[in-house]
C-alpha positions in Angstrom: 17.5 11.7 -16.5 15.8 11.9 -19.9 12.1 9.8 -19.4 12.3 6.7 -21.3 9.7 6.8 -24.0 8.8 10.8 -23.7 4.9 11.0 -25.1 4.1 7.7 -23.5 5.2 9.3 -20.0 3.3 12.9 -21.1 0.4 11.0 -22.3 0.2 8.9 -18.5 1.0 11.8 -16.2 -1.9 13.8 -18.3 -4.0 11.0 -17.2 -2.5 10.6 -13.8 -3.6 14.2 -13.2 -7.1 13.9 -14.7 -7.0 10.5 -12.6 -6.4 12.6 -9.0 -9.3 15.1 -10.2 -12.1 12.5 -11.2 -11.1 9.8 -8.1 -11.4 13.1 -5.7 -14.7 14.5 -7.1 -16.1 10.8 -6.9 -15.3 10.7 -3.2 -16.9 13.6 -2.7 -20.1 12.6 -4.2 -20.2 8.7 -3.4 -18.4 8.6 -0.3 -18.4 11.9 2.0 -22.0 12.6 1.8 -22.9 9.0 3.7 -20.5 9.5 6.8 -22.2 12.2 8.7 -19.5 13.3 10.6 -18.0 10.1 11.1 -15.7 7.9 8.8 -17.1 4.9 7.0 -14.2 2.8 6.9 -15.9 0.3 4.3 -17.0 2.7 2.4 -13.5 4.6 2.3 -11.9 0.8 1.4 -14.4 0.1 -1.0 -13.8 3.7 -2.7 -10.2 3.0 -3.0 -10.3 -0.4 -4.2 -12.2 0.6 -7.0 -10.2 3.7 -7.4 -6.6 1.5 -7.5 -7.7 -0.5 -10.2 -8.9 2.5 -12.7 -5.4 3.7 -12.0 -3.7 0.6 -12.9 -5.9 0.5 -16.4 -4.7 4.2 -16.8 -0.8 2.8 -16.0 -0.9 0.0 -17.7 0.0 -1.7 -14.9 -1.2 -5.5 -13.8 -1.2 -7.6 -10.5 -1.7 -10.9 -9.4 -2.8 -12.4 -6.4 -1.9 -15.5 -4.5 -3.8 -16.4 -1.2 -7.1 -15.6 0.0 -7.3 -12.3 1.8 -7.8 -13.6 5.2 -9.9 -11.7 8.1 -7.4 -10.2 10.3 -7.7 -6.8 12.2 -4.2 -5.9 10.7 -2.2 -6.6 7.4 1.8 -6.9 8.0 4.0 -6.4 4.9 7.0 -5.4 3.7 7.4 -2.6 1.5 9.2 -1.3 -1.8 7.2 2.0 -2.3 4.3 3.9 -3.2 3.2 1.4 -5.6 2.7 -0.9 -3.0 -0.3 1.2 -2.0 -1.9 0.9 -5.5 -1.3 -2.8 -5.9 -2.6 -3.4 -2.1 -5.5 -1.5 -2.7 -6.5 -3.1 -5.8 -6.2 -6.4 -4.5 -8.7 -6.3 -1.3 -9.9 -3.2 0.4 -7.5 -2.1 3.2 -7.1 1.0 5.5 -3.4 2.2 5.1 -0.8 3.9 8.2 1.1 6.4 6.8 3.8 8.6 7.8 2.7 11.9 9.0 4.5 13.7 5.8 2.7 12.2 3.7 -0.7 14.1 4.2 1.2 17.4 3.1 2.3 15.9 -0.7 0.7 17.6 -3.0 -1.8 15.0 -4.8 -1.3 11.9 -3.1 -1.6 13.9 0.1 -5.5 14.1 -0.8 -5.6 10.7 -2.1 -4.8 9.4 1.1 -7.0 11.5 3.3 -9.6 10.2 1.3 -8.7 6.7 1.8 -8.7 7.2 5.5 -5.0 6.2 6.0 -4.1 6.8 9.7 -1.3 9.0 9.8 1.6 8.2 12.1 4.8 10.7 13.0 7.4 8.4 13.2 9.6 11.1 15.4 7.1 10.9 18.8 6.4 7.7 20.2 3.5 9.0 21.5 1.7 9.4 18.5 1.8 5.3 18.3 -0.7 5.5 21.3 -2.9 8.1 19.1 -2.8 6.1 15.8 -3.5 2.6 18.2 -6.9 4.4 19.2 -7.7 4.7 15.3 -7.3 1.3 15.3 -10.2 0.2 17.1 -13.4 1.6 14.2 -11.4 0.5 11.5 -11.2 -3.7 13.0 -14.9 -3.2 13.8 -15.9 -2.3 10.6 -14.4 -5.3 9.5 -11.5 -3.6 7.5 -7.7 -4.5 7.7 -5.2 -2.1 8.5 -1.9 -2.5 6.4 1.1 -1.3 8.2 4.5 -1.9 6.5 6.4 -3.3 9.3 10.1 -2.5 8.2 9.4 0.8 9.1 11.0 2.0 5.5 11.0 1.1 2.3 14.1 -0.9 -0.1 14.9 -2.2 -2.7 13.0 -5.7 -2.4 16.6 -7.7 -2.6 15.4 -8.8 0.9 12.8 -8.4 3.6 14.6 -5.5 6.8 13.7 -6.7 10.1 10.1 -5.9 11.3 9.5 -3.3 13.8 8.0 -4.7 16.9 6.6 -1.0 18.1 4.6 -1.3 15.2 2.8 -4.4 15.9 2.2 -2.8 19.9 -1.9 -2.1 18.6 -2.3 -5.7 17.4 -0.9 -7.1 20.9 -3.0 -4.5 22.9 -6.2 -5.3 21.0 -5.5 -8.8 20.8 -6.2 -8.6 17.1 -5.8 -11.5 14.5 -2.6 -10.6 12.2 -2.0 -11.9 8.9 1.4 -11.8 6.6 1.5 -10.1 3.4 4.3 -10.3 0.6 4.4 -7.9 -2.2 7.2 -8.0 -5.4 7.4 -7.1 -8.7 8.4 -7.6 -12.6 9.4 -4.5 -14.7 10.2 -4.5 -18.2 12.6 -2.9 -18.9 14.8 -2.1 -16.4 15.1 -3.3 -12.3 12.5 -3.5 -9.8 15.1 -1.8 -7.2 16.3 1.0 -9.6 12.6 1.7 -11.6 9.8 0.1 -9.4 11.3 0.4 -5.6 11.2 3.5 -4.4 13.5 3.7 -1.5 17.1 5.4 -0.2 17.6 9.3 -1.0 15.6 8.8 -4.4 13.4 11.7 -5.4 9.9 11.6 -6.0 9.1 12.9 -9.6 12.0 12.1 -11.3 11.7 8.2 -10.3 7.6 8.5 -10.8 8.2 9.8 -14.3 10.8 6.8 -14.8 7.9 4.4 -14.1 5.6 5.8 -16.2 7.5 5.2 -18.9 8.0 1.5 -18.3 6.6 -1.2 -20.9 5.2 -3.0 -18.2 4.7 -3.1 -14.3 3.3 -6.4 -12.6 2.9 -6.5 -9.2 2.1 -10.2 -6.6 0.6 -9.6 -3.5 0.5 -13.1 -1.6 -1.6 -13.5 1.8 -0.6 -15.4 4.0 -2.9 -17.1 7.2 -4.0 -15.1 9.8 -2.6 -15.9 13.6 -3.3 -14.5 17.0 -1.2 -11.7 18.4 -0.1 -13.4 21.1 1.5 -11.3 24.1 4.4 -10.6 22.9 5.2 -8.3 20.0 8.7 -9.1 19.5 7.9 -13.0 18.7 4.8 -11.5 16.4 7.7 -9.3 14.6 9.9 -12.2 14.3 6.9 -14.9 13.2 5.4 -12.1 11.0 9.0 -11.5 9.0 9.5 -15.3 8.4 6.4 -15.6 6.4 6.8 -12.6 4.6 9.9 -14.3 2.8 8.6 -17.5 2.9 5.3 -15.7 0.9 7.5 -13.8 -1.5 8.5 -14.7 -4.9 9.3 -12.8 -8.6 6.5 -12.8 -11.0 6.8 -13.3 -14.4 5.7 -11.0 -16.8 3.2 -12.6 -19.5 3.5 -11.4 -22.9 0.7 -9.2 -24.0 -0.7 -9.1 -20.9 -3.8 -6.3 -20.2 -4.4 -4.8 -17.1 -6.9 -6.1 -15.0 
């Protein structure tokens, strides 16, 4: 597929690059040096925040928020794709799970090891119980975890059922939870065929696609935080409901800057 709007796309994937390069060396020099051999949660949060909001003035891309950003050990929301990190991020510092792949892609591979995303293989059920234990510093520090509780990504027509396994830290820990709803506004084009990234769609060729749109605007609404309860299958269930009760399209303002 030819990239709509060819030196505009050039122009932001230059930048994207120079983006990865700059975020990475300022990590290195701001963040890594005050850890000692530990991980600074806050600071890795705090790094990324900032880090998500140069990226959407490089994109061109806006948000929204709706909701205070409760304090809750973990964040449960649905998910549309890798843009849901950025918008996430830039909205309130969070701590991001991960599939295990994901630390082997080239670029955002890095990008997540330095936001201290815990990294989850989704084929052993045991390595739930390893990524639960990570748990534990990142609610002391004070930090949410975000876990996208579909378990997948679509096309945001609707919210898949939540996973209850993936909710098994929160009841263990007896941790606050709190709902989050992300969706978007694309011009032009669909938010399921050029913002979502989900199905057998390939990375570059749908990256490149969205760097060519005129606009991206994200809403991320927060919901109130609840207890766990005992049972993680009600929490899925209770969790799910607010997500699509939190949800709705944003509208994109004309001439709208990035944040």
């Amino acid at each position: 597929m030819k990239p709509r709007r060819p030196f505009r796309t050039s122009r932001r994937f230059a930048a994207f690059l120079w983006f990865h390069v700059t975020s990475v060396r300022d990590f290195r020099r701001t963040v890594a040096p005050t850890e000692q051999g530990r991980t600074d949660y806050r600071a890795r949060a705090a790094w990324t925040q900032r880090h998500a909001r140069r990226l959407c003035r490089i994109m061109g891309w806006t948000f929204e928020t709706a909701g205070t950003p409760p304090a809750a050990a973990l964040y449960g929301s649905n998910h549309l794709g890798y843009t849901d990190i950025v918008m996430l991020s830039a909205a309130t510092p969070v701590v991001f799970v991960s599939k295990a792949e994901v630390r082997g892609w080239p670029i955002l591979g890095a990008l997540a090891g330095c936001a201290g995303t815990l990294f989850l293989n989704r084929e052993r059920k045991e390595d739930l119980v390893t990524v639960a234990e990570q748990f534990a510093p990142v609610a002391e520090a004070g930090v949410p975890v975000v876990i996208f509780l579909e378990g997948t990504s679509s096309d945001g027509s609707r919210v898949l059922p939540f996973r209850p396994s993936l909710l098994a830290p929160a009841v263990a820990g007896n941790w606050p939870v709190a709902p989050v709803g992300v969706d978007y506004a694309v011009s032009p084009g669909s938010v399921a065929e050029h913002v979502a990234w989900w199905g057998d769609m390939e990375f570059f060729p749908h990256f490149l696609g969205l760097l060519g749109r005129d606009a991206v605007h994200a809403r991320v609404a927060f919901g109130k935080a609840r207890p766990a309860g005992a049972d993680r299958k009600v929490l899925a269930r209770e969790l799910h409901a607010d997500v699509v009760a939190l949800r709705a399209t944003p509208t994109l303002a004309p001439g709208s800057r990035p944040r």
